[in-house]
C-alpha positions, -999 to +999 in steps of 0.1 A: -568+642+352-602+636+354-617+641+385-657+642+387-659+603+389-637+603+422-658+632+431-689+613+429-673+581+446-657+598+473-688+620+483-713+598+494-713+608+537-739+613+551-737+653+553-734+655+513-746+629+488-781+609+485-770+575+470-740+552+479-720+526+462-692+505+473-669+484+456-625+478+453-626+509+435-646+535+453-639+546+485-664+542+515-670+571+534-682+574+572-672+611+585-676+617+620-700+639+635-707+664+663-728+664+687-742+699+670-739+685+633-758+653+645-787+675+658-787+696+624-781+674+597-812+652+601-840+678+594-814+696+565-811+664+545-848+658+550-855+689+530-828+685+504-839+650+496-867+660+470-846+686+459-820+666+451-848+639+434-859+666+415-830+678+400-811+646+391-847+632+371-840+633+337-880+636+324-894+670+337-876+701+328-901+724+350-898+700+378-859+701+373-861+741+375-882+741+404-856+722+426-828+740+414-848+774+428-858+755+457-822+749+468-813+790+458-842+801+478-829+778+504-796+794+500-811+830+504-834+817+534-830+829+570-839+793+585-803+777+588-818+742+580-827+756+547-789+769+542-777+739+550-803+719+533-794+736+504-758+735+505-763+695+505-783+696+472-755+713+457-731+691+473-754+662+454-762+673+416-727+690+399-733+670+371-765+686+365-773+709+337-782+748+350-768+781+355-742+773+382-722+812+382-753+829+405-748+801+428-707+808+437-716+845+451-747+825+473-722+798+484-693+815+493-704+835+529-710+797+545-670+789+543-676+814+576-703+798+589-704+790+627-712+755+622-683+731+610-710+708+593-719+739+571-688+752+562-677+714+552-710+711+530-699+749+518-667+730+506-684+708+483-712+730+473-686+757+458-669+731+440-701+722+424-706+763+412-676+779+388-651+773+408-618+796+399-586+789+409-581+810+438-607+792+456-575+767+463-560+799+488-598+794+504-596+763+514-564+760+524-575+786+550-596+759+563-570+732+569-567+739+611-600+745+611-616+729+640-645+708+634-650+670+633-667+678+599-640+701+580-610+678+590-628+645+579-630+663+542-605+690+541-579+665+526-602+658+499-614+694+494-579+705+486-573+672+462-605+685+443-599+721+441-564+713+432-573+696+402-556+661+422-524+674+417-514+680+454-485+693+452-469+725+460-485+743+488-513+715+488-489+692+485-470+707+519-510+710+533-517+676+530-483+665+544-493+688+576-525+665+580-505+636+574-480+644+600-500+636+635-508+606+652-544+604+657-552+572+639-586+585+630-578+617+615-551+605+596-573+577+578-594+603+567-568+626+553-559+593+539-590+588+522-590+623+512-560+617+487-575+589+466-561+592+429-539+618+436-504+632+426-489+640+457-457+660+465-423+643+475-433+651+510-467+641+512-460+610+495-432+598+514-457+600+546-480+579+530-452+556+523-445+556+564-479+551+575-482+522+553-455+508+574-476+514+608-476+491+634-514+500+635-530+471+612-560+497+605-537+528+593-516+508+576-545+491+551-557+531+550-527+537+538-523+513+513-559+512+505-565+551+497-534+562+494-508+540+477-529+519+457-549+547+441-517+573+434-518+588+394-489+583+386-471+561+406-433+565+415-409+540+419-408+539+455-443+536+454-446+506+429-420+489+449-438+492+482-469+475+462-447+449+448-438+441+480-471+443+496-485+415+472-469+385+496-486+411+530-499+384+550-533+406+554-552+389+523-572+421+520-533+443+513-526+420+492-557+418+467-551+460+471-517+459+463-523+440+428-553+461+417-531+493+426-507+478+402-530+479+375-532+514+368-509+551+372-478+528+363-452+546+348-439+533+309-406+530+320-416+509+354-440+488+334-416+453+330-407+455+366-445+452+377-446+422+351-417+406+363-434+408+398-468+391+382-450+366+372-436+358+407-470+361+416-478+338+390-455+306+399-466+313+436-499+313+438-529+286+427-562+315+429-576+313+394-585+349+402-553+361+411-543+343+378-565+361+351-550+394+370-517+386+374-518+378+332-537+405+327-511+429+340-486+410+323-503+415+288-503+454+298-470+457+306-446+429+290-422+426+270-411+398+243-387+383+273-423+379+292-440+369+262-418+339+259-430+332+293-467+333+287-457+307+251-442+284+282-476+285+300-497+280+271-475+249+258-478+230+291-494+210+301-496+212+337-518+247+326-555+248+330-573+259+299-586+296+315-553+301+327-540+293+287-564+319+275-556+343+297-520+338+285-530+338+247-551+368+257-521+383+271-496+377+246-521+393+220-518+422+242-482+425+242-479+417+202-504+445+197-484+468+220-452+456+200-460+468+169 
């Protein structure tokens, strides 16, 4: 599985990343902060701003090496702002090109730092060094940890370090955070599990919450959780199936993207049995074009004769006939 692209999705907050995009597919992000991390993160992203600029520009090779000694030297600094300041730059530019190894030994001492919002940003910035596989064992060390600014990313810390497979004794970590009741904490572990593969036990929680009588927790649930799960098990793609008549529109249009990917080959004709339900009860153009889509993904000749019945009538629009044609291509090219 690859994971950078989640990585770079899921880290734009406040206390780590420069730049932010939102869209269906990438997961907003709005940790909470202390009073303490409030007062320090200002000034500390301040100063890692132009380091960061620098060492993401693509034109200036000295300019690029200066930043990159900028943030060790603010690494190595006794001014705390500096640390941190520096831990954020690192936290920002892992898919730049230098010498990352000298940086693991400078990162690793903040995972102890007295300040939650530094050890969080110590998370990410190791991540972003050569990261070994016992660094998993470090920061599942860190899962009680107290601060506001550890819990909002220690799901997602442990999804990254695990390679996304959360399972075994992330798995059983992850259900831990899962388990409480605080609806805020829990929609950030939530978040914090986007395109994973999550133990029997971790899943199945994700599969209550997404029952919650909370409206909010159960969209989080369904939103970063259920809908983003590679790969999806049956229980799974039958709670999305279901979730595609959720009278919350927003559930709904999640559900049906969800569907779209991390389907296993042997539950593919269920999901397109289910788009075409969707199909014959629904009169959104939009949800047409996905609902053939999907079934041009994962039909069979039983739904192709379906999509023929579409294209020959004449009740049919003409996008929602090419989208059928379109689809039965797919299928005949998956066929042969």
């Amino acid at each position: 599985m690859s994971i950078r692209p989640l990585f770079r999705a899921w880290l734009c907050v406040p206390i780590f990343c420069c730049a932010q995009t939102h869209d269906v597919s990438s997961p907003p992000s709005s940790p909470p902060k202390s009073k303490a991390a409030a007062h320090a993160e200002s000034p500390a992203r301040t100063l890692s701003r132009a380091w960061i600029r620098d060492a993401l520009q693509i034109d200036d090779l000295a300019k690029r090496n200066a930043a990159i000694e900028s943030i060790r030297n603010g690494l190595q600094s006794h001014d705390p702002v500096a640390n941190h300041a520096g831990l954020i730059a690192l936290s920002a530019i892992g898919e730049v090109k230098y010498d990352k190894q000298p940086f693991r030994a400078l990162v690793l001492p903040y995972l102890k730092s007295s300040d939650g919002a530094v050890r969080a940003a110590a998370m990410y910035a190791l991540y972003n060094t050569v990261h070994e596989p016992a660094d998993l064992d470090r920061i599942l060390a860190m899962v009680d940890d107290p601060s506001a600014e550890v819990q909002s990313s220690i799901t997602h810390a442990i999804f990254l370090f695990s390679g996304g497979e959360v399972t075994g004794k992330a798995g059983d970590a992850v259900a831990k955070l899962l388990a409480g009741e605080d609806t805020r904490r829990l929609r950030e572990a939530l978040r914090g599990i986007w395109g994973a593969h999550l133990s029997p036990e971790a899943e199945q929680r994700v599969l209550e919450l997404a029952h919650s009588a909370d409206p909010e927790l159960r969209h989080a649930a369904i939103y970063f959780g259920l809908s983003t799960l590679q790969p999806k098990s049956e229980a799974v793609v039958d709670e999305l199936v279901k979730t595609l008549a959720d009278p919350v529109a927003e559930n709904a249009e999640r559900a049906l993207w969800g569907l779209g990917h991390g389907v296993p080959e042997p539950l593919e004709p269920r999901v397109a049995d289910a788009m075409l339900r969707l199909l014959s009860a629904r009169s959104s153009a939009r949800i047409d074009e996905s609902t053939l889509r999907l079934i041009g993904m994962y039909g069979t000749r039983d739904h192709a004769a379906r999509l023929r019945e579409i294209v020959a009538s004449a009740n049919a629009t003409d996008s929602q006939r090419a989208a059928a044609n379109r689809a039965l291509a797919e299928i005949e090219r998956r066929q042969k």
